[in-house]
Biotite code that builds the C-alpha atoms (Angstrom):
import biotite.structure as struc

atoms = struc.array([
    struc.Atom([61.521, 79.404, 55.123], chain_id="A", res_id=1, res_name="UNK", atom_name="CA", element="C"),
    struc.Atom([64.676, 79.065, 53.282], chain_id="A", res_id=2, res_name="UNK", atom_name="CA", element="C"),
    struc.Atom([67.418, 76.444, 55.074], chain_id="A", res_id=3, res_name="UNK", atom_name="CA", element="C"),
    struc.Atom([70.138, 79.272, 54.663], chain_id="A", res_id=4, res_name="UNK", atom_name="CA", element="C"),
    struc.Atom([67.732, 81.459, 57.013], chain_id="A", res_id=5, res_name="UNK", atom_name="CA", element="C"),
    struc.Atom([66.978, 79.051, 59.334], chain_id="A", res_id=6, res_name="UNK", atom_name="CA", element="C"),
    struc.Atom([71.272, 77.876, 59.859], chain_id="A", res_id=7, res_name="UNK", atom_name="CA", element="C"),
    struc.Atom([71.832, 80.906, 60.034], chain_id="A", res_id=8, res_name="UNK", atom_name="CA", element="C"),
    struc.Atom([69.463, 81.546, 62.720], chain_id="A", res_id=9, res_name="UNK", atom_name="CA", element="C"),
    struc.Atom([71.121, 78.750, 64.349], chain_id="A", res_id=10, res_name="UNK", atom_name="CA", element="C"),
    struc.Atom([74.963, 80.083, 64.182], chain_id="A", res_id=11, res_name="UNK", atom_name="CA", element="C"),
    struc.Atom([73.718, 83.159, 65.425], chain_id="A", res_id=12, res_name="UNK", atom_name="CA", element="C"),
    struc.Atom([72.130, 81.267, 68.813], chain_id="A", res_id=13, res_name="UNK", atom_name="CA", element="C"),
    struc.Atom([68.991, 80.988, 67.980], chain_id="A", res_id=14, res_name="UNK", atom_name="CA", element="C"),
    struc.Atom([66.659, 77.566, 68.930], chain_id="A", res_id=15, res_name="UNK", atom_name="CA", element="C"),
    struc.Atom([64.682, 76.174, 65.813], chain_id="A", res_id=16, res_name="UNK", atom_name="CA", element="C"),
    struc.Atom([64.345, 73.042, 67.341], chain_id="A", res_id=17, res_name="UNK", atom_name="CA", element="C"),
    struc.Atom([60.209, 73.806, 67.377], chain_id="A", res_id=18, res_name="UNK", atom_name="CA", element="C"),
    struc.Atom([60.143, 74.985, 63.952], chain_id="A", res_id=19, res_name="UNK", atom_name="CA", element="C"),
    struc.Atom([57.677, 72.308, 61.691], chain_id="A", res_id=20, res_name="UNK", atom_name="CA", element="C"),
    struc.Atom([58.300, 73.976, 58.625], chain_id="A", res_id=21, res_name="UNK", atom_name="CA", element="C"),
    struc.Atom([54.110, 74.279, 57.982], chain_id="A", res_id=22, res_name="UNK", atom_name="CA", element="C"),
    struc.Atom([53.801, 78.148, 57.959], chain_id="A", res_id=23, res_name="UNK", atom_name="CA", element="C"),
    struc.Atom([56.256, 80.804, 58.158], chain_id="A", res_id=24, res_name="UNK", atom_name="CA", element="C"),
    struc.Atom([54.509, 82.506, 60.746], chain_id="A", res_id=25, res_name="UNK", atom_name="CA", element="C"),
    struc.Atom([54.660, 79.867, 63.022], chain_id="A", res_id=26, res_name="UNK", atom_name="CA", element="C"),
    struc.Atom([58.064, 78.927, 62.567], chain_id="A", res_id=27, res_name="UNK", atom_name="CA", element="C"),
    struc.Atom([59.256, 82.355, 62.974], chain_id="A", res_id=28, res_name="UNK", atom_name="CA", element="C"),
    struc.Atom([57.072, 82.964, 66.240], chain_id="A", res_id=29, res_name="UNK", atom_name="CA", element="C"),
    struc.Atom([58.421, 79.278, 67.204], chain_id="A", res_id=30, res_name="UNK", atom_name="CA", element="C"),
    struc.Atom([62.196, 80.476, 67.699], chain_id="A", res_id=31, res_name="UNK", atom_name="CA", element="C"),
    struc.Atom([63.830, 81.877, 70.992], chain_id="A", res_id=32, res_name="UNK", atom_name="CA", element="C"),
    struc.Atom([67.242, 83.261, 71.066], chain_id="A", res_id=33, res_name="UNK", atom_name="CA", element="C"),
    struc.Atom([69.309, 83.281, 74.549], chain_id="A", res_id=34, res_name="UNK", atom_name="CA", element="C"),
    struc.Atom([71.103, 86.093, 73.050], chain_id="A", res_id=35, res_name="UNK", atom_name="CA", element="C"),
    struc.Atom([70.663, 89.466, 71.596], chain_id="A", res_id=36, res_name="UNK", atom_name="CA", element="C"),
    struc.Atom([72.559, 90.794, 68.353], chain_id="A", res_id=37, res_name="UNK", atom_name="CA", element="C"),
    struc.Atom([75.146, 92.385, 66.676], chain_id="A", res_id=38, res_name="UNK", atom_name="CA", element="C"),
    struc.Atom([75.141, 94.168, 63.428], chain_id="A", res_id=39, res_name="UNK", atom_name="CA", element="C"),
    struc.Atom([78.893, 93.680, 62.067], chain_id="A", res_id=40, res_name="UNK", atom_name="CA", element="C"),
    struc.Atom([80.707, 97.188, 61.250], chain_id="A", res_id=41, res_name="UNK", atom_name="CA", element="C"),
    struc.Atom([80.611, 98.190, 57.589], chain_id="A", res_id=42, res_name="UNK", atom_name="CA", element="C"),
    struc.Atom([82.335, 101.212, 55.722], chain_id="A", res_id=43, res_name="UNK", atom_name="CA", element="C"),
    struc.Atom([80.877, 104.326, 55.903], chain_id="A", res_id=44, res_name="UNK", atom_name="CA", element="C"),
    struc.Atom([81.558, 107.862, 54.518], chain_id="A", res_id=45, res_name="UNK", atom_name="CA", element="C"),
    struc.Atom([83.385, 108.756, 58.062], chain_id="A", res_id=46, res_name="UNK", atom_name="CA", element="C"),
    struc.Atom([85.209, 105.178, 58.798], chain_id="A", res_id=47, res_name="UNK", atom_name="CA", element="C"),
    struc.Atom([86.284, 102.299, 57.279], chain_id="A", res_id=48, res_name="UNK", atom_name="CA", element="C"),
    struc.Atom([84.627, 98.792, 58.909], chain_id="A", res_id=49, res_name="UNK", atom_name="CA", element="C"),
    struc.Atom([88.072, 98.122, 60.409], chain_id="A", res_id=50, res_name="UNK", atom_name="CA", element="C"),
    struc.Atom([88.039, 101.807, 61.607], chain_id="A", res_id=51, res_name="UNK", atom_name="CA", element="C"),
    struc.Atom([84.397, 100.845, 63.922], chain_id="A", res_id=52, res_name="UNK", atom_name="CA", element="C"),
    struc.Atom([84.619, 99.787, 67.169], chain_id="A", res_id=53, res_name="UNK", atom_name="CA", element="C"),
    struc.Atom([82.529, 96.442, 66.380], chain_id="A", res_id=54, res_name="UNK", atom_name="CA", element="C"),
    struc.Atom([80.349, 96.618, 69.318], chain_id="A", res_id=55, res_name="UNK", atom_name="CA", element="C"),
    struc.Atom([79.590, 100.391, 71.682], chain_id="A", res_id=56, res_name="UNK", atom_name="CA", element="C"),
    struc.Atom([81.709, 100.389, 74.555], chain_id="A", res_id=57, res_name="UNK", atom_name="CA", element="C"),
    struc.Atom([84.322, 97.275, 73.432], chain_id="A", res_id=58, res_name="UNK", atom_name="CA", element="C"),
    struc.Atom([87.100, 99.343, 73.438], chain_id="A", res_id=59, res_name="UNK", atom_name="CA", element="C"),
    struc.Atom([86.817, 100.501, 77.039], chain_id="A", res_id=60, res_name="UNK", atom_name="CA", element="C"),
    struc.Atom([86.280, 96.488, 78.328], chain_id="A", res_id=61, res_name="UNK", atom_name="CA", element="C"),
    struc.Atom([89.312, 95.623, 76.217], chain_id="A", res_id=62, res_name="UNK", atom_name="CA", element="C"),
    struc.Atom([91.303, 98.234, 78.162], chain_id="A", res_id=63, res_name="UNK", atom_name="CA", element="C"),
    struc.Atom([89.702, 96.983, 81.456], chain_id="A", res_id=64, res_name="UNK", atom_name="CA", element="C"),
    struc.Atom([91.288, 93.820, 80.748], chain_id="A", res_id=65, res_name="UNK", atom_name="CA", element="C"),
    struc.Atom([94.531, 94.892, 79.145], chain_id="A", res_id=66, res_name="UNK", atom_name="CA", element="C"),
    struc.Atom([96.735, 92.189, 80.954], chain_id="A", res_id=67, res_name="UNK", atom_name="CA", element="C"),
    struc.Atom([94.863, 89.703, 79.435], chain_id="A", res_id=68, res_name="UNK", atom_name="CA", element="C"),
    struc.Atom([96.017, 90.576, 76.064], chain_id="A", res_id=69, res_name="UNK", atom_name="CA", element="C"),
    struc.Atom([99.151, 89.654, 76.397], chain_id="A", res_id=70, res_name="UNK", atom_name="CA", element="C"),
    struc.Atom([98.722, 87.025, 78.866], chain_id="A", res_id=71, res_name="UNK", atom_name="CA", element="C"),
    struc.Atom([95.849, 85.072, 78.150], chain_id="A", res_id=72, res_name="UNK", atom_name="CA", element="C"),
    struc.Atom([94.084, 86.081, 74.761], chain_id="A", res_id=73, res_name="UNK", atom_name="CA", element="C"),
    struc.Atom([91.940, 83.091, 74.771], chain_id="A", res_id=74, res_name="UNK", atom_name="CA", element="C"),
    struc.Atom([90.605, 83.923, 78.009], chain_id="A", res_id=75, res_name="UNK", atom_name="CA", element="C"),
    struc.Atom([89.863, 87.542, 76.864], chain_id="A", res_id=76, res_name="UNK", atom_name="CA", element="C"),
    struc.Atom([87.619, 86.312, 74.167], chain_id="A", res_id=77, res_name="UNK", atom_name="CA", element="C"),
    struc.Atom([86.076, 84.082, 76.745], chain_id="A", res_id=78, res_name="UNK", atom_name="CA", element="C"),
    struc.Atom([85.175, 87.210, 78.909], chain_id="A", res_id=79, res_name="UNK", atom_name="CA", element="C"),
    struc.Atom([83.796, 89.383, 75.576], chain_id="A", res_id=80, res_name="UNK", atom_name="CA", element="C"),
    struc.Atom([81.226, 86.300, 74.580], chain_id="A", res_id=81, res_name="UNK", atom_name="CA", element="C"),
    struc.Atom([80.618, 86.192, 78.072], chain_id="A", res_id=82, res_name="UNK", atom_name="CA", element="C"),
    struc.Atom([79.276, 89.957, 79.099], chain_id="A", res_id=83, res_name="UNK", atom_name="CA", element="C"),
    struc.Atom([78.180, 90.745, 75.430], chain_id="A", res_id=84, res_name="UNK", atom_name="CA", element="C"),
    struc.Atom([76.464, 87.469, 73.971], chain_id="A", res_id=85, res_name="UNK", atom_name="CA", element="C"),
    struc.Atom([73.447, 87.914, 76.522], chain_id="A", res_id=86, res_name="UNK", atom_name="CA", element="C"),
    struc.Atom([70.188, 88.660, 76.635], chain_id="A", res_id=87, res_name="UNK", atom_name="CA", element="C"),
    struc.Atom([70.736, 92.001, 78.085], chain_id="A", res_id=88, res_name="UNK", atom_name="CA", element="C"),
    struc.Atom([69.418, 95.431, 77.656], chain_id="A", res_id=89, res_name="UNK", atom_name="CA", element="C"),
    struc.Atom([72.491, 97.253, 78.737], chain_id="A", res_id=90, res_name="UNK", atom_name="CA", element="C"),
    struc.Atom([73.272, 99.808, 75.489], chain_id="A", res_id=91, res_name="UNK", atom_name="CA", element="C"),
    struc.Atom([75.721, 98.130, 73.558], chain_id="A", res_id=92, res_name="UNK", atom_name="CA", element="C"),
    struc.Atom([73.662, 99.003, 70.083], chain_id="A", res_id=93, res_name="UNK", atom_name="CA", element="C"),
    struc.Atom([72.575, 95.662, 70.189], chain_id="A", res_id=94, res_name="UNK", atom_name="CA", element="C"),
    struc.Atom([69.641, 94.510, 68.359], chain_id="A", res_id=95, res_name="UNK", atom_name="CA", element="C"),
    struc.Atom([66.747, 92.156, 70.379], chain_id="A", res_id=96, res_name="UNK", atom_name="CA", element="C"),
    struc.Atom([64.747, 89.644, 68.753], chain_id="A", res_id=97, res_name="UNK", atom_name="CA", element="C"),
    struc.Atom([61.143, 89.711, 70.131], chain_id="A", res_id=98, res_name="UNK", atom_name="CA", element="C"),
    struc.Atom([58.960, 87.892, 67.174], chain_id="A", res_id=99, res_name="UNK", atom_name="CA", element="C"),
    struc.Atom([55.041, 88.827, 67.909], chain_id="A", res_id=100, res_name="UNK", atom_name="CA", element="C"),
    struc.Atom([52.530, 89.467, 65.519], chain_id="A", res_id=101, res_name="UNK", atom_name="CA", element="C"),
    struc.Atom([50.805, 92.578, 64.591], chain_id="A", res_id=102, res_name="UNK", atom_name="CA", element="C"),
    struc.Atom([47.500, 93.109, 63.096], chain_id="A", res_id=103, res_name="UNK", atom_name="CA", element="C"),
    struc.Atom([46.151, 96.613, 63.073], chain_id="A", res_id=104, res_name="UNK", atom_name="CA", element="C"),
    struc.Atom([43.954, 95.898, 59.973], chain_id="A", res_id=105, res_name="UNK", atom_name="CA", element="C"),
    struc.Atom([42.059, 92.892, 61.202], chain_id="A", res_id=106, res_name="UNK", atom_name="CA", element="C"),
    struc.Atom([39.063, 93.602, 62.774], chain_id="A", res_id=107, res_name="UNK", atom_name="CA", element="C"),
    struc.Atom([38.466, 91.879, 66.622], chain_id="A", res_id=108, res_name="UNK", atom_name="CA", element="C"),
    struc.Atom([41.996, 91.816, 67.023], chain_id="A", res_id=109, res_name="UNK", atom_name="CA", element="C"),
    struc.Atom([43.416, 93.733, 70.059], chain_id="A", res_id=110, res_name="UNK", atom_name="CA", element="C"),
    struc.Atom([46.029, 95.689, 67.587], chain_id="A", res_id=111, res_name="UNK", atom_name="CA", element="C"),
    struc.Atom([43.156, 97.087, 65.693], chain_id="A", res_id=112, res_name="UNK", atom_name="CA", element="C"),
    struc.Atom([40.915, 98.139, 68.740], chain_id="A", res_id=113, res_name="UNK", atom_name="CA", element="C"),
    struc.Atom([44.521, 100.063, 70.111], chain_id="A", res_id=114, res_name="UNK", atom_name="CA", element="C"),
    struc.Atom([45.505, 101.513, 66.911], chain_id="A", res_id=115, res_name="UNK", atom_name="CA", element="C"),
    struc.Atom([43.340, 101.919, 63.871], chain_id="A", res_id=116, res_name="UNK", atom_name="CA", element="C"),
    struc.Atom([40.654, 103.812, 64.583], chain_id="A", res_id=117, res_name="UNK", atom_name="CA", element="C"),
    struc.Atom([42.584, 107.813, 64.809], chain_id="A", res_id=118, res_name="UNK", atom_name="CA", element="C"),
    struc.Atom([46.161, 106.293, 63.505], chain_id="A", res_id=119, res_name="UNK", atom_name="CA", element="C"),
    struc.Atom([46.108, 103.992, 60.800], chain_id="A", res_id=120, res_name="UNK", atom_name="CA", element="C"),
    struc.Atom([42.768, 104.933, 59.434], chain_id="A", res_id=121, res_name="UNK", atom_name="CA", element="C"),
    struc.Atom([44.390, 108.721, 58.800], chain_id="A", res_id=122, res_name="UNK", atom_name="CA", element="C"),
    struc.Atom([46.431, 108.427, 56.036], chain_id="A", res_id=123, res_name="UNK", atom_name="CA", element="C"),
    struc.Atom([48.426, 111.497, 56.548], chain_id="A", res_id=124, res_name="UNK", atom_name="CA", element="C"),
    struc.Atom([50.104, 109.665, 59.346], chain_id="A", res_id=125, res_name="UNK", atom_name="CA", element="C"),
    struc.Atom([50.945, 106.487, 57.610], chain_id="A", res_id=126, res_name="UNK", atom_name="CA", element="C"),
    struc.Atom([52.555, 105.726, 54.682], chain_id="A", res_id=127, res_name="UNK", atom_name="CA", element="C"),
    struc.Atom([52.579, 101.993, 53.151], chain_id="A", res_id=128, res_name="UNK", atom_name="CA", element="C"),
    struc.Atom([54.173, 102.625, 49.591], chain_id="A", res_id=129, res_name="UNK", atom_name="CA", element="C"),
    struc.Atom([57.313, 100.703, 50.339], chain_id="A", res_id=130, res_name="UNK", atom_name="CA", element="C"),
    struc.Atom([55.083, 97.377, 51.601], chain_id="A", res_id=131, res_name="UNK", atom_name="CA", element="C"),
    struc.Atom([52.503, 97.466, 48.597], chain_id="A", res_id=132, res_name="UNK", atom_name="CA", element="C"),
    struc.Atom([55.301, 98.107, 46.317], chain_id="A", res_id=133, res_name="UNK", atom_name="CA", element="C"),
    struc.Atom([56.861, 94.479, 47.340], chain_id="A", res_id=134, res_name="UNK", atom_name="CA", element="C"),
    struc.Atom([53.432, 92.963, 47.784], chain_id="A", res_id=135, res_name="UNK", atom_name="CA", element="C"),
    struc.Atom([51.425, 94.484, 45.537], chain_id="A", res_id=136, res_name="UNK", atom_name="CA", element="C"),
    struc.Atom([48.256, 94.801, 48.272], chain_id="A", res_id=137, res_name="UNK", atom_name="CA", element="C"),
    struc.Atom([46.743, 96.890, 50.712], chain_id="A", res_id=138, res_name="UNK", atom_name="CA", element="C"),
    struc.Atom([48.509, 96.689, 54.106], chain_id="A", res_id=139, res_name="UNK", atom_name="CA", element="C"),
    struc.Atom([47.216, 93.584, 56.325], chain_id="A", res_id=140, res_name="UNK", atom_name="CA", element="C"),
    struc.Atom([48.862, 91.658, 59.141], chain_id="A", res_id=141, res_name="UNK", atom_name="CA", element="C"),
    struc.Atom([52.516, 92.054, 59.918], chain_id="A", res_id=142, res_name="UNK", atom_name="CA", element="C"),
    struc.Atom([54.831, 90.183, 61.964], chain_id="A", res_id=143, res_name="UNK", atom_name="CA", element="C"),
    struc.Atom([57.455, 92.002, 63.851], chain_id="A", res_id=144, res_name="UNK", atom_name="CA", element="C"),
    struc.Atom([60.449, 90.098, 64.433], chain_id="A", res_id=145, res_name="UNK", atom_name="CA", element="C"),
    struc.Atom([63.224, 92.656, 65.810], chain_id="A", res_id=146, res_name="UNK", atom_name="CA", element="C"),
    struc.Atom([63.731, 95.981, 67.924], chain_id="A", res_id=147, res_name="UNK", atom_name="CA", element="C"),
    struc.Atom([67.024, 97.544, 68.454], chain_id="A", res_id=148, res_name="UNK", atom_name="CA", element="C"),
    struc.Atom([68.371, 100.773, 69.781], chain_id="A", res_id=149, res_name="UNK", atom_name="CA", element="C"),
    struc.Atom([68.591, 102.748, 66.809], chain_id="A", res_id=150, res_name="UNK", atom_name="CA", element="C"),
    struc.Atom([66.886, 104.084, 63.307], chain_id="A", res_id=151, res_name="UNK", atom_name="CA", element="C"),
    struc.Atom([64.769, 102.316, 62.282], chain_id="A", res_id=152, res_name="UNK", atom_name="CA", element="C"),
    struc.Atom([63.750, 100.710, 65.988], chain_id="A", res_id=153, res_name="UNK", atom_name="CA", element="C"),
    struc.Atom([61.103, 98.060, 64.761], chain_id="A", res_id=154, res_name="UNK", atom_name="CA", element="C"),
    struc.Atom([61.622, 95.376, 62.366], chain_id="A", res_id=155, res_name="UNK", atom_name="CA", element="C"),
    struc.Atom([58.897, 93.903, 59.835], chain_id="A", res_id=156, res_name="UNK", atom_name="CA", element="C"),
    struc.Atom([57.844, 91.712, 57.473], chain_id="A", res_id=157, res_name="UNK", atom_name="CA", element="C"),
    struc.Atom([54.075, 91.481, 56.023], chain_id="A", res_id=158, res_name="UNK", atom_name="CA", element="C"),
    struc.Atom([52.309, 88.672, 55.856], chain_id="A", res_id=159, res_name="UNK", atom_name="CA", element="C"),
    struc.Atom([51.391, 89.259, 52.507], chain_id="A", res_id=160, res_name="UNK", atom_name="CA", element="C"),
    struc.Atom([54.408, 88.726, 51.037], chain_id="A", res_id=161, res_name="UNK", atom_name="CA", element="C"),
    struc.Atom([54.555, 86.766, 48.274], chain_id="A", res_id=162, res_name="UNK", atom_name="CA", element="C"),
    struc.Atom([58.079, 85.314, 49.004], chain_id="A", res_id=163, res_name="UNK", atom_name="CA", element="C"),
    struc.Atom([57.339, 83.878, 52.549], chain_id="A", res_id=164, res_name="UNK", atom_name="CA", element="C"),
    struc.Atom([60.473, 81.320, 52.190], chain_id="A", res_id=165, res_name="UNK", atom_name="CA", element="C"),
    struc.Atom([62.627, 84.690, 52.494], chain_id="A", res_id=166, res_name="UNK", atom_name="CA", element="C"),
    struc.Atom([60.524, 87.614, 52.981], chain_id="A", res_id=167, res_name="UNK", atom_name="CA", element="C"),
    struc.Atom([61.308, 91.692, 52.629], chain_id="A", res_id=168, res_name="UNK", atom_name="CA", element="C"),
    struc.Atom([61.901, 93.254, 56.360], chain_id="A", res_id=169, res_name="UNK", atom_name="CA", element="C"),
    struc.Atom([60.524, 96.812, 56.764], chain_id="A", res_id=170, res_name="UNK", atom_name="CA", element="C"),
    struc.Atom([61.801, 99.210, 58.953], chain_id="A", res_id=171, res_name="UNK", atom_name="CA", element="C"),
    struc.Atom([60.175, 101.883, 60.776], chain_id="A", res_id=172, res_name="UNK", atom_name="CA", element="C"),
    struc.Atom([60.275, 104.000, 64.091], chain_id="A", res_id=173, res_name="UNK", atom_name="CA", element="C"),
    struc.Atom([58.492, 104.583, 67.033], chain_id="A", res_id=174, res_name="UNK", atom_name="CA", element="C"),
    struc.Atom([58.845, 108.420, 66.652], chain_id="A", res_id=175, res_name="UNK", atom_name="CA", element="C"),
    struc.Atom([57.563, 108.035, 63.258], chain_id="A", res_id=176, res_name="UNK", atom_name="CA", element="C"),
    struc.Atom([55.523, 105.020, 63.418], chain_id="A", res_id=177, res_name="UNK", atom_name="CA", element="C"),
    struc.Atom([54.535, 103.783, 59.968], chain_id="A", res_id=178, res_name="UNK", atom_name="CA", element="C"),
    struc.Atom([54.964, 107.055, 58.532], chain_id="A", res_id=179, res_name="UNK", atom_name="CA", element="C"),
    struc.Atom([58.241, 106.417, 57.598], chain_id="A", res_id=180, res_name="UNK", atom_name="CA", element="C"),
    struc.Atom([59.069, 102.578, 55.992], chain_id="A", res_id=181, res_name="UNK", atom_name="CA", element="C"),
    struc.Atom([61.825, 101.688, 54.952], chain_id="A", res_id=182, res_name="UNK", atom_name="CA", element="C"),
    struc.Atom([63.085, 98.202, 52.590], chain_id="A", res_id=183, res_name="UNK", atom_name="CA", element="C"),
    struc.Atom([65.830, 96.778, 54.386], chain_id="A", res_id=184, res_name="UNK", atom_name="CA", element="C"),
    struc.Atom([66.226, 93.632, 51.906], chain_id="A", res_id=185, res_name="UNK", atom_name="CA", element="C"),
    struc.Atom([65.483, 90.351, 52.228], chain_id="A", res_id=186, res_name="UNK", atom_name="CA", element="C"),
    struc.Atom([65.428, 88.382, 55.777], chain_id="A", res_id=187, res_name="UNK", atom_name="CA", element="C"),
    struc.Atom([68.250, 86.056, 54.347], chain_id="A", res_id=188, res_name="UNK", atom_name="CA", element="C"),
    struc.Atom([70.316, 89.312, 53.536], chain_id="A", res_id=189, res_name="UNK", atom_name="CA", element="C"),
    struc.Atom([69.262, 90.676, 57.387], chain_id="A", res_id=190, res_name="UNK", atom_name="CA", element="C"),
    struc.Atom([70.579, 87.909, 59.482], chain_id="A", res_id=191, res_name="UNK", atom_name="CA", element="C"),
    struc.Atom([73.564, 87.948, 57.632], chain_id="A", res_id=192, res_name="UNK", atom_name="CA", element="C"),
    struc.Atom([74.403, 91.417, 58.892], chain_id="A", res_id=193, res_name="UNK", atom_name="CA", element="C"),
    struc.Atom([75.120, 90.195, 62.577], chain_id="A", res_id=194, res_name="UNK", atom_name="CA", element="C"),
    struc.Atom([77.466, 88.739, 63.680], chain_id="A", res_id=195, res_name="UNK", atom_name="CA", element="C"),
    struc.Atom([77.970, 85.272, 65.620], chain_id="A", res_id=196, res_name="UNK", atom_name="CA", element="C"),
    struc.Atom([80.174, 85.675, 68.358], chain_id="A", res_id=197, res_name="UNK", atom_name="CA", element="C"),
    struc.Atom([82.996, 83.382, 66.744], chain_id="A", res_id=198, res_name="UNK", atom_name="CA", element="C"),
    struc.Atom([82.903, 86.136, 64.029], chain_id="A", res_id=199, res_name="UNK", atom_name="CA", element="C"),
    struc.Atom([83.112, 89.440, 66.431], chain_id="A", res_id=200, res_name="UNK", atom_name="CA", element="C"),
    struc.Atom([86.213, 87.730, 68.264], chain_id="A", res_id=201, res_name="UNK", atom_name="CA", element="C"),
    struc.Atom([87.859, 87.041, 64.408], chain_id="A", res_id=202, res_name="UNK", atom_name="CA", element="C"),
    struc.Atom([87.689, 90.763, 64.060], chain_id="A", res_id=203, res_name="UNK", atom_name="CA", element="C"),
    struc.Atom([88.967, 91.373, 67.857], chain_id="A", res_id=204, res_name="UNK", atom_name="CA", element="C"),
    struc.Atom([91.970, 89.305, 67.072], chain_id="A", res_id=205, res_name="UNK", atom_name="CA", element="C"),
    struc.Atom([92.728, 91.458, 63.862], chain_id="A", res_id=206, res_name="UNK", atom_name="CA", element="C"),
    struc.Atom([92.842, 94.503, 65.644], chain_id="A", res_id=207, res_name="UNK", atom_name="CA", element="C"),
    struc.Atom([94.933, 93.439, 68.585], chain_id="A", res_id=208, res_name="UNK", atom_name="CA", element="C"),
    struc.Atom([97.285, 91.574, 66.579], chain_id="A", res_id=209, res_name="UNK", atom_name="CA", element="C"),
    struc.Atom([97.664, 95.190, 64.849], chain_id="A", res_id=210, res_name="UNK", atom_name="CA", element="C"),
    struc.Atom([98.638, 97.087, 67.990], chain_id="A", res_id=211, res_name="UNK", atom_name="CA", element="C"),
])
């Protein structure tokens, strides 16, 4: 796995303190966070990035501790890492890291007794073209690393990938499990879309400093 993934892994609160560096599996399955995630806002059609509210429901604690933001700023930002950097599964559009493999194509494993036989043996309810068009191959084991709130809900990578040191991550739904992929770039490229809470509190300061 490439160093860049596995520092940023690290500014992000993750612990790769058990990672050997021997297989990518491994390693990946090796790291814990103690916190969940945060995609960073980005433009969109309807908003600019400064335009987002950075993280569901910020607005409202900012305004629940509006005295703070003139008296003690530091101690604001404090309070945001505090309730938000968490492992927590209050809605705050967060995303959850939850590495475990999956294996629905090897036979003796309990992922194939659950779901090939009447799923992914029917192929008019799966669709792989996105994975074989990075690997090349017939869909085998996959490793899922993330699951978040929104579309798409479950994150991949195959196992069969031929760039393990920074693999492709899949997405794809539970309402429309494996019958919809899609390519969400590189794993390097996916980390780098959250943010570390340093970063989110950067982007608080800009947009009190505004009002």
């Amino acid at each position: 796995m490439k160093k860049e993934i596995l520092d940023r892994i690290n500014q992000l609160g993750g612990d790769i303190s058990r990672v050997k560096g021997n297989n990518m599996a491994e390693d990946l399955l090796s790291i814990t966070f103690n916190t969940v995630l945060y995609k960073r806002p980005v433009d969109t059609p309807w908003a600019t990035a400064e335009q987002t509210e950075p993280i569901h429901g910020l607005g409202d604690f900012i305004a629940e501790h509006q005295e703070l933001v003139h008296t003690h700023r530091e101690g604001l930002y404090q309070k945001i890492i505090t309730h938000y950097y968490r492992n927590t599964e209050e809605g705050f559009g967060q995303t959850f890291w939850q590495p475990v493999l999956f294996t629905p194509f090897t036979k003796g494993t309990a992922d194939y007794e659950e779901w090939y036989e009447g799923y992914f043996d029917d192929e008019s309810l799966v669709d792989f073209t996105e994975v074989q068009m990075v690997t090349g191959k017939d869909p085998g084991e996959f490793l899922q690393l993330f699951y978040s709130y929104g579309f798409p809900d479950q994150l991949y990578i195959s196992l069969d990938d031929s760039q393990l040191d920074n693999p492709t991550v899949f997405g794809t739904d539970h309402e429309v499990f494996f019958g919809e992929i899609t390519n969400e770039g590189s794993l390097e490229a996916y980390f780098n879309q959250f943010m570390t809470g340093e970063e989110l509190i950067e982007i608080v300061a800009k947009a009190l400093d505004k009002q």
